[in-house]
Structures are given as structure tokens and as C-alpha cells.
C-alpha atoms as an extended CHARMM CRD file, in Angstrom:
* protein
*
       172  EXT
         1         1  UNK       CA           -215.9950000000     -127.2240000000     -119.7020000000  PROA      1               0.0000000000
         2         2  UNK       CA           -213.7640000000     -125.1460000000     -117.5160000000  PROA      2               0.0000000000
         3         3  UNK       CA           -212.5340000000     -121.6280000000     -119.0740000000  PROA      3               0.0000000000
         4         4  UNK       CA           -209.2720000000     -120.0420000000     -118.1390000000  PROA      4               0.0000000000
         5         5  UNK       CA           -207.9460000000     -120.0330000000     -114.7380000000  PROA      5               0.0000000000
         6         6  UNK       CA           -207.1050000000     -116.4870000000     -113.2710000000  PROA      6               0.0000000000
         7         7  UNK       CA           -203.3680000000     -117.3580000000     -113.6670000000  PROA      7               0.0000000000
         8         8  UNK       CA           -203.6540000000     -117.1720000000     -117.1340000000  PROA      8               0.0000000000
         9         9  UNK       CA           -205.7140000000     -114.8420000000     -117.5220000000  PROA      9               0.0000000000
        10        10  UNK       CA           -203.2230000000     -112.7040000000     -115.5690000000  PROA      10              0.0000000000
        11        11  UNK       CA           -200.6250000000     -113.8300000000     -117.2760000000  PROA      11              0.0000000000
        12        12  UNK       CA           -201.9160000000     -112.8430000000     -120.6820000000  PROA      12              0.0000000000
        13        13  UNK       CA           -203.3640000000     -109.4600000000     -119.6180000000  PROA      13              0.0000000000
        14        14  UNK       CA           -199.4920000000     -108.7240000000     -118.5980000000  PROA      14              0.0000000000
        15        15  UNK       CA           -198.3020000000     -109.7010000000     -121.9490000000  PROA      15              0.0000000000
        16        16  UNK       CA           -200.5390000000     -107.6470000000     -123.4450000000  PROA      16              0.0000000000
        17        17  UNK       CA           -199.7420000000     -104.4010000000     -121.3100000000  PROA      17              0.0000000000
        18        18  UNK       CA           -196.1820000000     -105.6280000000     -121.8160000000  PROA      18              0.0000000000
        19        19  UNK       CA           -196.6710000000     -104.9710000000     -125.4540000000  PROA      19              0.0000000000
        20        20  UNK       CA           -198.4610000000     -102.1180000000     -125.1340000000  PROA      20              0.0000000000
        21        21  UNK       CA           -195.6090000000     -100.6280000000     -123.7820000000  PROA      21              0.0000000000
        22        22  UNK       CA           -193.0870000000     -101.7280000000     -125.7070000000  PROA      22              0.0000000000
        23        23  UNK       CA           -195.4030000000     -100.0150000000     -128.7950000000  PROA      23              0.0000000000
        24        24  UNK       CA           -195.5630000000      -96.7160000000     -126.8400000000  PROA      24              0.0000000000
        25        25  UNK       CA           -191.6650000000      -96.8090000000     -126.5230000000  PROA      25              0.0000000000
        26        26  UNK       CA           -190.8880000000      -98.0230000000     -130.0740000000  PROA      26              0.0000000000
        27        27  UNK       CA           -193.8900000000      -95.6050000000     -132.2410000000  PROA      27              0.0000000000
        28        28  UNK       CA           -194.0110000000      -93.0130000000     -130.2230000000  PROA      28              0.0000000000
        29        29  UNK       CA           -196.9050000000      -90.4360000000     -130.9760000000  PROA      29              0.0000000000
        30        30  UNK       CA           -198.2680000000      -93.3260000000     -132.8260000000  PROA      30              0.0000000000
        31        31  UNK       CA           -200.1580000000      -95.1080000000     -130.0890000000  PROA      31              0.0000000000
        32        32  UNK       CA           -200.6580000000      -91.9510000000     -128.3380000000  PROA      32              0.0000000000
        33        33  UNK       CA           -204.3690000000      -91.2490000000     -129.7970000000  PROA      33              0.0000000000
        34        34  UNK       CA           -205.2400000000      -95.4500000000     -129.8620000000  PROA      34              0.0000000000
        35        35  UNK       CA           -204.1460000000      -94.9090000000     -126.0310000000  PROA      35              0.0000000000
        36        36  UNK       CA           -206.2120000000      -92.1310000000     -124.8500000000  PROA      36              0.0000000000
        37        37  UNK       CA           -209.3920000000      -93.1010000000     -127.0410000000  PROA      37              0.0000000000
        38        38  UNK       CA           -209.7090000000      -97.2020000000     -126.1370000000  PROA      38              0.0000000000
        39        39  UNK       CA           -206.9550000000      -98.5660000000     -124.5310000000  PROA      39              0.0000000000
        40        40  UNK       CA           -207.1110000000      -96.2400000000     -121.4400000000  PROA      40              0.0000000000
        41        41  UNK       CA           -210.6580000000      -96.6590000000     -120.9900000000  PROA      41              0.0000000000
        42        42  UNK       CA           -210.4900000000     -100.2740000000     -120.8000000000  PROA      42              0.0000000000
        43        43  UNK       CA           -207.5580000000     -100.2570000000     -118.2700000000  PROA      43              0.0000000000
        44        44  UNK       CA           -209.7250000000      -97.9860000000     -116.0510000000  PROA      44              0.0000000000
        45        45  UNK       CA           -212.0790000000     -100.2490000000     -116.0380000000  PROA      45              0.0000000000
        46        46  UNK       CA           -209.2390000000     -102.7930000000     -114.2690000000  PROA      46              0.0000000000
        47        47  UNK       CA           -208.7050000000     -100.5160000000     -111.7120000000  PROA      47              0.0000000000
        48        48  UNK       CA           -211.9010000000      -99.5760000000     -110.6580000000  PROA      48              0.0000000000
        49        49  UNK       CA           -212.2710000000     -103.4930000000     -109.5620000000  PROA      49              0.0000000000
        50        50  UNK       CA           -209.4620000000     -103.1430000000     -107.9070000000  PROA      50              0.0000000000
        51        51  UNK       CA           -210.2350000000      -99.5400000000     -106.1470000000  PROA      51              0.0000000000
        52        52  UNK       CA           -213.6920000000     -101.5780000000     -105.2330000000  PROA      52              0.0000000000
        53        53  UNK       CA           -211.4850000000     -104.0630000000     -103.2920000000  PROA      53              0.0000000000
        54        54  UNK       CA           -211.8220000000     -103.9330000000      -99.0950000000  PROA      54              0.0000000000
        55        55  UNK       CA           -208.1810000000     -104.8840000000      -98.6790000000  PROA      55              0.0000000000
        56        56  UNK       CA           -205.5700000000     -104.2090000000     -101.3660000000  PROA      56              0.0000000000
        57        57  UNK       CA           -202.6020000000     -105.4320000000      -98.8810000000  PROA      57              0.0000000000
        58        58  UNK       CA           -204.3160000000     -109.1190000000      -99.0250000000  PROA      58              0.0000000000
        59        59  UNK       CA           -204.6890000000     -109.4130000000     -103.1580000000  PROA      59              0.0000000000
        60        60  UNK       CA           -203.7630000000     -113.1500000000     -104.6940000000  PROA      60              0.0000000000
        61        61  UNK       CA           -200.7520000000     -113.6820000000     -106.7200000000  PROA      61              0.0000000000
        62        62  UNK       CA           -202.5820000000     -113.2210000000     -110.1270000000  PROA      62              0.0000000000
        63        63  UNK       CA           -204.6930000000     -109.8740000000     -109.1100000000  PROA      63              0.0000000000
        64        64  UNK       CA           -200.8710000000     -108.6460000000     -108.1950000000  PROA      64              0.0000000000
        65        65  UNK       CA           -199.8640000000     -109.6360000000     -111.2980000000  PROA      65              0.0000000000
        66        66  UNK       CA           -202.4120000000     -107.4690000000     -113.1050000000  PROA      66              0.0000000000
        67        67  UNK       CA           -202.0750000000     -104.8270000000     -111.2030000000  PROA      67              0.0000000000
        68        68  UNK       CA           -198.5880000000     -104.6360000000     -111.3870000000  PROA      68              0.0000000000
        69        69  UNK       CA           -198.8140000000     -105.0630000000     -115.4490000000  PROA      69              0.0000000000
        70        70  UNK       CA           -201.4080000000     -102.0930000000     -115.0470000000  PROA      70              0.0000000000
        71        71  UNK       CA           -199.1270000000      -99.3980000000     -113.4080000000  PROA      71              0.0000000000
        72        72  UNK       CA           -196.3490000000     -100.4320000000     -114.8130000000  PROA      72              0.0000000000
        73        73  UNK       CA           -197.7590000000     -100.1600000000     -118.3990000000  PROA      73              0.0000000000
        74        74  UNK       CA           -198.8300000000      -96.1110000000     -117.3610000000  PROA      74              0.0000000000
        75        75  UNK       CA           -195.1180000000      -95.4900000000     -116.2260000000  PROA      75              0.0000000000
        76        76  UNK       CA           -193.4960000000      -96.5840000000     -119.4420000000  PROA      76              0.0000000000
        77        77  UNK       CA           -196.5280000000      -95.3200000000     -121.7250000000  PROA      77              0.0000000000
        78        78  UNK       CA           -195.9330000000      -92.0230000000     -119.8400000000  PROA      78              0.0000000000
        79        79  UNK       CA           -192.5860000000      -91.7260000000     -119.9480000000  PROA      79              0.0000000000
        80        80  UNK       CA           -192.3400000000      -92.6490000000     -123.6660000000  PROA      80              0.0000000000
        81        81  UNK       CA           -194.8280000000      -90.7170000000     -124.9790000000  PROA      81              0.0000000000
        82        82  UNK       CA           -196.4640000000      -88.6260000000     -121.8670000000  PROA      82              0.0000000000
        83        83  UNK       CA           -196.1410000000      -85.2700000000     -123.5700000000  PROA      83              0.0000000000
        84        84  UNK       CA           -198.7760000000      -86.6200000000     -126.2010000000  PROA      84              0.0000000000
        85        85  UNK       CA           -201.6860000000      -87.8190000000     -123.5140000000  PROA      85              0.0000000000
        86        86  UNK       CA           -201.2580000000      -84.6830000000     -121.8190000000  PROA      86              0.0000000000
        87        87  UNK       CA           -205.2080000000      -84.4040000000     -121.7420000000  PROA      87              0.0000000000
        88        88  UNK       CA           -205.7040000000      -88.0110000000     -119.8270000000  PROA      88              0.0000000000
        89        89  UNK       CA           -203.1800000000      -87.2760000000     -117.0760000000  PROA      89              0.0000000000
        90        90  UNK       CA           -205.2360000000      -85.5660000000     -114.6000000000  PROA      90              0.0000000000
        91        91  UNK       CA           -207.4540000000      -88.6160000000     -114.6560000000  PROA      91              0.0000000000
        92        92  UNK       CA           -204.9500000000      -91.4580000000     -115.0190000000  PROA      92              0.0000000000
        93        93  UNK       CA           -203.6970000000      -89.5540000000     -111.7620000000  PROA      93              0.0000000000
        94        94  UNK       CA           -206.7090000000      -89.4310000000     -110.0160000000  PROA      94              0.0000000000
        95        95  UNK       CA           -207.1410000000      -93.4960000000     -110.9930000000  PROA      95              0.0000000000
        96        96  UNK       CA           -203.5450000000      -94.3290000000     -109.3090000000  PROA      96              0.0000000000
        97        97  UNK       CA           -203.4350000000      -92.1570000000     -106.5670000000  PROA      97              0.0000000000
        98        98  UNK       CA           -205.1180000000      -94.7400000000     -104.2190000000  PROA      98              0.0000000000
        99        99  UNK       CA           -202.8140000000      -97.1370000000     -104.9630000000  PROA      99              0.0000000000
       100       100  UNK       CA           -200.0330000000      -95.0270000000     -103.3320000000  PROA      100             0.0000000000
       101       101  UNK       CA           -201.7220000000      -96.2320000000      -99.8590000000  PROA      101             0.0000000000
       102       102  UNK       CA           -200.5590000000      -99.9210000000     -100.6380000000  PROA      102             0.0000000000
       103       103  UNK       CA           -197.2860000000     -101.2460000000      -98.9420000000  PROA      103             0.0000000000
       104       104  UNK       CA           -194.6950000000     -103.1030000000     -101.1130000000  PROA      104             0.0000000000
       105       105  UNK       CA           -194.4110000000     -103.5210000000     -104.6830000000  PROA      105             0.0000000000
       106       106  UNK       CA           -197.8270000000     -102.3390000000     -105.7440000000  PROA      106             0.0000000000
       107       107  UNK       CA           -197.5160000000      -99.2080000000     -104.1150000000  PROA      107             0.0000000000
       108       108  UNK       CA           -193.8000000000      -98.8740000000     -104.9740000000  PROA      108             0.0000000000
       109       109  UNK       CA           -194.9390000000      -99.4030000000     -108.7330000000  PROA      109             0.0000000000
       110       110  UNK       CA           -197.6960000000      -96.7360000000     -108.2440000000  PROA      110             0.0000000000
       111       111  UNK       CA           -195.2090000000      -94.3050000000     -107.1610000000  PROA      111             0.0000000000
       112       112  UNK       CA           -193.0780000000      -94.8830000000     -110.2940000000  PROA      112             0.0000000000
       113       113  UNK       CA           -196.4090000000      -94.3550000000     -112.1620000000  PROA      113             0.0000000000
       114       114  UNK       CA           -197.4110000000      -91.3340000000     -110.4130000000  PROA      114             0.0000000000
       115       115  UNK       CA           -193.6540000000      -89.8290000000     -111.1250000000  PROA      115             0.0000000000
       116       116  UNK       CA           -194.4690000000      -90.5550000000     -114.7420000000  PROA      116             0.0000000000
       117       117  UNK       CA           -197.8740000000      -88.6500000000     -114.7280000000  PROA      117             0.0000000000
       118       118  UNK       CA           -195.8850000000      -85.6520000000     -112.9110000000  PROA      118             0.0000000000
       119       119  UNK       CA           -192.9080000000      -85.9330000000     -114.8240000000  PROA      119             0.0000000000
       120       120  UNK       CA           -195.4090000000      -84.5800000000     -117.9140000000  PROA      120             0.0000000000
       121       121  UNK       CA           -197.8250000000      -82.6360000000     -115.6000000000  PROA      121             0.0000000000
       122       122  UNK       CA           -197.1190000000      -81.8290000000     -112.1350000000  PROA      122             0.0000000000
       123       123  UNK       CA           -199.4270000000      -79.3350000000     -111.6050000000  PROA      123             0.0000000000
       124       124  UNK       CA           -202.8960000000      -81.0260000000     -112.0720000000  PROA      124             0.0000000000
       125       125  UNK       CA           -201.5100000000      -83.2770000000     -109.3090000000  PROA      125             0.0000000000
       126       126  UNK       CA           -199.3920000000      -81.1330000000     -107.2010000000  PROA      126             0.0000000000
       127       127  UNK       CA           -202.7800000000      -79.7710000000     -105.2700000000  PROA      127             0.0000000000
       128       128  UNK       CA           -203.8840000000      -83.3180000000     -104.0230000000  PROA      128             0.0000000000
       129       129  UNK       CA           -200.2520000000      -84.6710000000     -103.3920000000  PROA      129             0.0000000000
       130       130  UNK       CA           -199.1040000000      -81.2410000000     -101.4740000000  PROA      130             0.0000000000
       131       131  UNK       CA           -202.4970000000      -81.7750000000      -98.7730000000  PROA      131             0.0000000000
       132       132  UNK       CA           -202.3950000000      -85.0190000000      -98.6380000000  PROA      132             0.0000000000
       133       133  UNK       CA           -198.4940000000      -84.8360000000      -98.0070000000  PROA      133             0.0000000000
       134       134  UNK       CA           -199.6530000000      -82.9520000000      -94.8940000000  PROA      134             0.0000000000
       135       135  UNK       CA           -197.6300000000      -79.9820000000      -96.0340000000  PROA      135             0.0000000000
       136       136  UNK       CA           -200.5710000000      -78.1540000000      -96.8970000000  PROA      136             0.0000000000
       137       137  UNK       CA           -201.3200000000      -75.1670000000      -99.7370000000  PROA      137             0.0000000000
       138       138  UNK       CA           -198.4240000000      -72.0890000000      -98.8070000000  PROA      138             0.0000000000
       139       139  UNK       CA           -200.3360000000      -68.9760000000      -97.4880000000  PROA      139             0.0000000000
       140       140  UNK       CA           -197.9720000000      -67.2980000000      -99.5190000000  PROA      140             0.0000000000
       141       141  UNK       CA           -197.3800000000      -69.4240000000     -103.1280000000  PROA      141             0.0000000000
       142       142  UNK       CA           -195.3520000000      -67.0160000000     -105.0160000000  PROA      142             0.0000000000
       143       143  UNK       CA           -192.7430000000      -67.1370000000     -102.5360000000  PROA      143             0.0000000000
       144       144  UNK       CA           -190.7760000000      -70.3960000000     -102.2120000000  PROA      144             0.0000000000
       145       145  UNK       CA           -192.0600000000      -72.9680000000     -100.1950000000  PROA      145             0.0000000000
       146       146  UNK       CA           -190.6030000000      -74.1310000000      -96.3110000000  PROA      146             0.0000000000
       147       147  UNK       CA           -190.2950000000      -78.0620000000      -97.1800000000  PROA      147             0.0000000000
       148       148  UNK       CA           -190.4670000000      -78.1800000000      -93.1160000000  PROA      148             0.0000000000
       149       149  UNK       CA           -193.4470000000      -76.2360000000      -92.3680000000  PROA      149             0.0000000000
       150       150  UNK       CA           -195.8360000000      -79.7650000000      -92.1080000000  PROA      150             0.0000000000
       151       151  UNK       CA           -199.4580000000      -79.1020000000      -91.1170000000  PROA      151             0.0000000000
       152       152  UNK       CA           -200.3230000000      -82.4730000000      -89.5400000000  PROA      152             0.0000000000
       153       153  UNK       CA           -197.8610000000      -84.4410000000      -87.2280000000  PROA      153             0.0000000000
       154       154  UNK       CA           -199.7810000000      -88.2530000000      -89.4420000000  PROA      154             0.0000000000
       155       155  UNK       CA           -197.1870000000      -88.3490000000      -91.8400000000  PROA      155             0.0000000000
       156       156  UNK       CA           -197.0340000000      -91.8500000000      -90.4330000000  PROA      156             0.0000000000
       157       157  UNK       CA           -199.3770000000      -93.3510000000      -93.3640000000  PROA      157             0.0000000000
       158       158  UNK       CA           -197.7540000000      -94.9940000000      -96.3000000000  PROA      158             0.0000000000
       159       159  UNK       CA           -200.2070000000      -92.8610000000      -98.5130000000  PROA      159             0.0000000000
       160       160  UNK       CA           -198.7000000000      -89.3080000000      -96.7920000000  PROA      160             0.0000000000
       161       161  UNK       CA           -195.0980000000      -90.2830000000      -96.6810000000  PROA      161             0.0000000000
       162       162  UNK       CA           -195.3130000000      -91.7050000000     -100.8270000000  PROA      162             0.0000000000
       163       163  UNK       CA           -197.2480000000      -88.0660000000     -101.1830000000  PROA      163             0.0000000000
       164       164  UNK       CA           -194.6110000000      -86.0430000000      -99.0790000000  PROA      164             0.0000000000
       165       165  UNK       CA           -191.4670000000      -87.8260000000     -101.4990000000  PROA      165             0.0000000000
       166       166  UNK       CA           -193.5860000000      -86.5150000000     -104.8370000000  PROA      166             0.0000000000
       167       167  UNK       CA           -193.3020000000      -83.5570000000     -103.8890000000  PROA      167             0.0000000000
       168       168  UNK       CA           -190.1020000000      -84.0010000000     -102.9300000000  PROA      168             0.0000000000
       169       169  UNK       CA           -188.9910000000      -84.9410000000     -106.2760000000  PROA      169             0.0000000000
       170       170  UNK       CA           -190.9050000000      -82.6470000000     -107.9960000000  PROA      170             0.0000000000
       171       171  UNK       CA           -189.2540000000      -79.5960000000     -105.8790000000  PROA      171             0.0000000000
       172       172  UNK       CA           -185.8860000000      -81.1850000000     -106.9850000000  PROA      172             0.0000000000
């Protein structure tokens, strides 16, 4: 007999990160520690198969589904209730960083995400996001950065130019 097809399976994984963040909104702090400790974890898991992917552009309807449920799930988890998985953002960044590099929705949604994660810590992203931006670190960082002072004329990649508008919105 024939189990599940991926359409379904994609369609209840979204429901399920659906709720998930509908919880986060709605008890707060409560699903902070049930977060961190094993539902994290098993979302990582989701997006290393994805990271593992050759072509991320190419994905079927279903894997976008998932993916979008994924990062959209970390936005609204982290901007309900970010302040209390303070400890988990530098990974969660590290996780959806990559994503940033996809065109369209997927990357649109990762940049949401990754606004989230900064939104409640900037700094244990700011590092990556301000080289790979192709600004660069500031020779001098007590001193106010020059936003047009760019060390590398490639900011032609999706990944550098979603980088380059983090930082723009967290200098705002």
C-alpha cells in the first residue's frame, strides 16, 4: 500500500508550523522553552535537507511549501516571543542565512525571518551580514559607519544585496 504523497505531507507539516505559531503568538513565554529544547531541533533537521539541495531555485511545489511553512514559522515565533530564545538565535541565523541567496518568495520569506532573528539580536549576525554585504568591518567601529564606503563592486548577487538591506534596516 502506498503512504502519503509529498503534497500532503507538505501540507500537514505547514499546518503544523502554522500552529506552532499561532501558540508562540497566543502563550507567549510558554512555548518558548518547548521551542528551543525539541521543536527547533527537529526543524533544523528540515533545513539541513534543504541546505543539502544542488539547486534551491528549481524546488517542487510541496518542498516550497515546507520551506516556506519553515521560515515563516521562525519569523512569527521570533517576533512573538524572540526575546525568550535569545540563546538559539545565533544558530537559527546561521541555519537561514543561505536561504537569503534564493530568488523569489523563499528568499523574500528568509529575509523576513532573518529581520526577526535581528530584530532580537543584531549583533551575533551583524558580523556575517556586514562582509557578506560587501561593506566590510569599519577600520574605525566606534565612529559611525560610511553606508557608501563598499569594499567589493559584486553587490550584484541576490545573497549581497538581501545582506546589504539588513543592514540597512538595522542602521535605521
Amino acid at each position: 500500500k502506498e503512504g502519503p504523497s509529498r503534497t500532503h505531507i507538505s501540507y500537514l507539516l505547514s499546518s503544523l508550523l502554522e500552529i506552532i505559531s499561532t501558540i508562540s503568538v497566543l502563550c507567549e513565554s510558554f512555548i518558548a522553552g518547548n521551542f528551543q529544547n525539541y521543536i527547533f531541533p527537529e526543524m533544523s533537521k528540515l533545513f539541513e535537507l534543504y541546505l543539502r539541495e544542488k539547486n534551491l531555485d528549481s524546488l517542487n511545489s510541496a518542498d516550497q511549501k515546507i520551506l516556506h511553512s519553515l521560515l515563516l514559522c521562525i519569523n512569527n515565533v521570533f517576533s512573538a516571543i524572540g526575546s525568550d530564545l535569545y540563546e538559539i538565535t545565533p544558530t537559527v541565523g546561521s541555519i537561514i542565512l543561505p536561504f537569503l541567496n534564493i530568488d523569489g518568495s523563499i528568499g523574500n520569506d528568509a529575509m523576513s525571518a532573518v529581520k526577526a532573528l535581528v530584530n532580537v539580536d543584531s549583533d551575533c549576525l551583524w558580523r556575517t551580514l556586514l562582509v557578506s554585504s560587501g561593506t566590510g568591518l569599519p577600520r574605525r567601529p566606534l565612529l559611525p559607519m560610511d553606508k557608501n564606503v563598499v569594499l567589493s563592486n559584486e553587490a550584484t548577487t541576490t545573497f549581497t544585496k538581501r545582506c546589504k538591506e539588513i543592514m540597512d534596516y538595522i542602521h535605521v
